[in-house]
N, C-alpha and C positions, 0 to 999 in steps of 0.2 A: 797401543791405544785401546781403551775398553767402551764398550759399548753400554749402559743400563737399559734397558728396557721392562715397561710395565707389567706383570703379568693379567693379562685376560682370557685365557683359553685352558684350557683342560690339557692339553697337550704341553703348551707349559709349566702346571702345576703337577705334569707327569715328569718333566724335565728335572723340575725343583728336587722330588723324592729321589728319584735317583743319584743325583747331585748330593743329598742330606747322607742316603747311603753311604755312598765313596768317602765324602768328605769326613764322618761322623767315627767311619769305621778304622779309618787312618790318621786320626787326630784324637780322636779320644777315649779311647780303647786304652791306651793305657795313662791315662787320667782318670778314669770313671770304673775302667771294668767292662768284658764284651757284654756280660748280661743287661747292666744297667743300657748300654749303649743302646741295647738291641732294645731294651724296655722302652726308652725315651725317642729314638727313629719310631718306632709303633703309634706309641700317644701322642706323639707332639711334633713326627716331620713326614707323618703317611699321607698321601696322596688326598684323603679324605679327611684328615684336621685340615690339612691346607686351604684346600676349597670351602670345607666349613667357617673357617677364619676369614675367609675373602668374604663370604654373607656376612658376618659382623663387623665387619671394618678395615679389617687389618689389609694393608698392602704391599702386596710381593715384590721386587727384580730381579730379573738372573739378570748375571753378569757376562760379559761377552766380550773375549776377545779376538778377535781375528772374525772366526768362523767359527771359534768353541765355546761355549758355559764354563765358565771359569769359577762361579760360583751366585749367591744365589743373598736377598736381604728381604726381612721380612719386619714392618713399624706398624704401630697402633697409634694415629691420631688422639689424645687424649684430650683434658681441659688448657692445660697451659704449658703442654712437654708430648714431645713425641716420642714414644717408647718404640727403644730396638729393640726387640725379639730377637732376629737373629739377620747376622752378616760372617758367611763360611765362605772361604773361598778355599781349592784347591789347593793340596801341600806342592804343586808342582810351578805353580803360580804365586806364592805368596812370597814377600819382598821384593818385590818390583813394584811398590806403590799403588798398586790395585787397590788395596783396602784403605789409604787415606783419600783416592779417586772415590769410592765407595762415600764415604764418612762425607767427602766434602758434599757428593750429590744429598746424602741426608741432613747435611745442617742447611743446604738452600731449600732443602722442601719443608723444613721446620720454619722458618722465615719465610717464606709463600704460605704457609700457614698460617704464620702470625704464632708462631711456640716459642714462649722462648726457652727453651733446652731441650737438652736431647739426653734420656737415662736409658739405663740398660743394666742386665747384670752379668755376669762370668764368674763362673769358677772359679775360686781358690788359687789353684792347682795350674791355671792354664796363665804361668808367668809371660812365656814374651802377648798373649794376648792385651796384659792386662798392660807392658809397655808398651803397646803401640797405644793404646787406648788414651794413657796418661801421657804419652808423645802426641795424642792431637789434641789435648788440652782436657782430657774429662780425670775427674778426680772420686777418690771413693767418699761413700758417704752414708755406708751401710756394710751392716753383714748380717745376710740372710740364710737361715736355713731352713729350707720347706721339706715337706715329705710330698711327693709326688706319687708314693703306690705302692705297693710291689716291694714291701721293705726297703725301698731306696730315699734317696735326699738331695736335693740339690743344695749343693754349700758354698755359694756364691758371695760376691760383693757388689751393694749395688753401686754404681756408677752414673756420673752426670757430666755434663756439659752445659754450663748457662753461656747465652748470649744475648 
């Protein structure tokens, strides 16, 4: 059974970072490259984006199961769609249905919102992500490539779910 819970404290957006680390380091390192990894944990899963992101809207969960963080989901309320940023769960933890448990808590808070979908994008390169994604019904509807810095790129697809 998992647990979601809100993030509100400092100590769990210390939770998150370390969590981004582990997960980020053994999951996409060899998708992305350790440098980019190591670029993209820095800009966008340090302890200080996080908290920063909480003062503009965005909102957190770690995942929980038993008594452990199992992994960690970060959405942006927008106009008519709630954007996932990011849902990582641990390589020790994953297929065991935690991430469609994950997915279903996020399409009821899109609907208590009044959204109707839910977008996001993923890498290229990260296939079974991109099935589990199109096994809970979202589909692609983009392909995007940004430069985010440092000589790097994100070269993702975006992805949606209407309801």
């Amino acid at each position: 059974m998992i647990f979601i819970e809100k993030v509100i404290n400092d100590n769990q957006v210390e939770i998150i970072a370390s969590l981004a680390y582990e997960i980020w380091n053994e999951h996409f390192t060899a998708i992305i490259g350790k440098a980019q990894v190591d670029y993209m944990l820095e800009k966008f899963q340090s302890k200080k984006t996080i908290a920063e992101q909480i003062t503009q809207g965005y909102l957190y969960f770690l995942i929980k199961s038993d008594d452990d963080y199992i992994g960690y989901m970060g959405v942006h309320p927008e106009k008519e769609q709630l954007f996932l940023s990011k849902l990582y769960i641990k390589a020790s933890e994953r297929r065991q249905g935690h991430g469609q448990k994950a997915l279903k808590y996020l399409e009821q808070l899109a609907l208590d919102k009044k959204l109707n979908k839910i977008t996001l994008t993923v890498n290229k390169n990260n296939f079974n992500t991109i099935k589990t994604y199109e096994n809970f019904g979202f589909t692609k509807v983009d392909s995007i490539i940004q430069d985010i810095g440092n000589d790097f790129v994100m070269d993702d697809y975006k992805m949606e779910k209407v309801f």
